[in-house]
Phi, psi and omega in degrees: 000120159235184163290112180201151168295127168252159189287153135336090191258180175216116136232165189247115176168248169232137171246155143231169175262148154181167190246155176287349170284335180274341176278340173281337192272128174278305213290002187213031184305160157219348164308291185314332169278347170298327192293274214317319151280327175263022151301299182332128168316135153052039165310319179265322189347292191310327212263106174273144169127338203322131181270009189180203195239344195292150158265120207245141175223119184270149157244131202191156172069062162296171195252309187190246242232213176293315178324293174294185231267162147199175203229121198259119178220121194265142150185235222208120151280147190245199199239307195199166181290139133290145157347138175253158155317163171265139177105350199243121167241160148231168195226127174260133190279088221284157163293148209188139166280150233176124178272147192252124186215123201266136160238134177250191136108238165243120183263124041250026215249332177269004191265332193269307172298334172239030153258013168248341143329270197330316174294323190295332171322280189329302180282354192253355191080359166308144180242126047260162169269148169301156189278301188073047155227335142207145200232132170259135149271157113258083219260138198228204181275018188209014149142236163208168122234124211255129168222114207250119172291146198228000000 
């Protein structure tokens, strides 16, 4: 984990609400079907503007701490909002000093061992504390990285 500034994003894509207790239940998960639609071939096709190949995962609107409810939207970064699609929102990832946590590995398993960094960052007190106001994955070709405001 380190410290670091992240840049200012646009991303475009499918959003949902939910708490990680509903993400432990597969009957009432609602991630796996976000990945999966916004996974999908030419899931983005439509969307002009795309900056790069990368997958964006925003955490955003927290309710309070890890506990509560936030709203997750997979997409694409973009140059400027476009008409959005129907089903599609966009979101500015605002710029934020951010702990940087590398996930390597066989995915999802390693997106899961370093958002379990994180709770533990998070539950120990450790400083900086998260902010809890918007949080970027950036999952590229070697893997992700979560970047947590701080």
């Amino acid at each position: 984990m380190e410290v670091t500034d992240r840049d200012e994003l646009t991303v475009v894509g499918f959003a949902v609400r939910t708490t990680n207790a509903e993400e432990r239940d597969p009957a009432r998960a609602k991630l796996p079907a976000l990945w999966q639609r916004a996974g999908a071939p030419g899931a983005f096709a439509h969307v002009p503007g795309r900056l790069d190949e990368n997958l964006y995962a925003v955490l955003t609107d927290y309710e309070s701490d890890h506990n509560g409810a936030y709203t997750q939207i997979v997409g694409i970064g973009v140059r400027t909002v476009p008409r959005l699609p129907e089903g599609m929102v966009a979101v500015r990832v605002p710029a934020a000093k951010s702990l940087r946590i590398e996930a390597r590995g066989q995915l999802p398993q390693a997106i899961v061992e370093a958002w379990q960094q994180v709770w533990g960052h998070t539950e120990s007190g450790a400083a900086p504390g998260r902010a809890f106001t918007t949080d970027l994955e950036v999952h590229h070709r070697d893997g992700a990285d979560l970047y947590i405001a701080v």
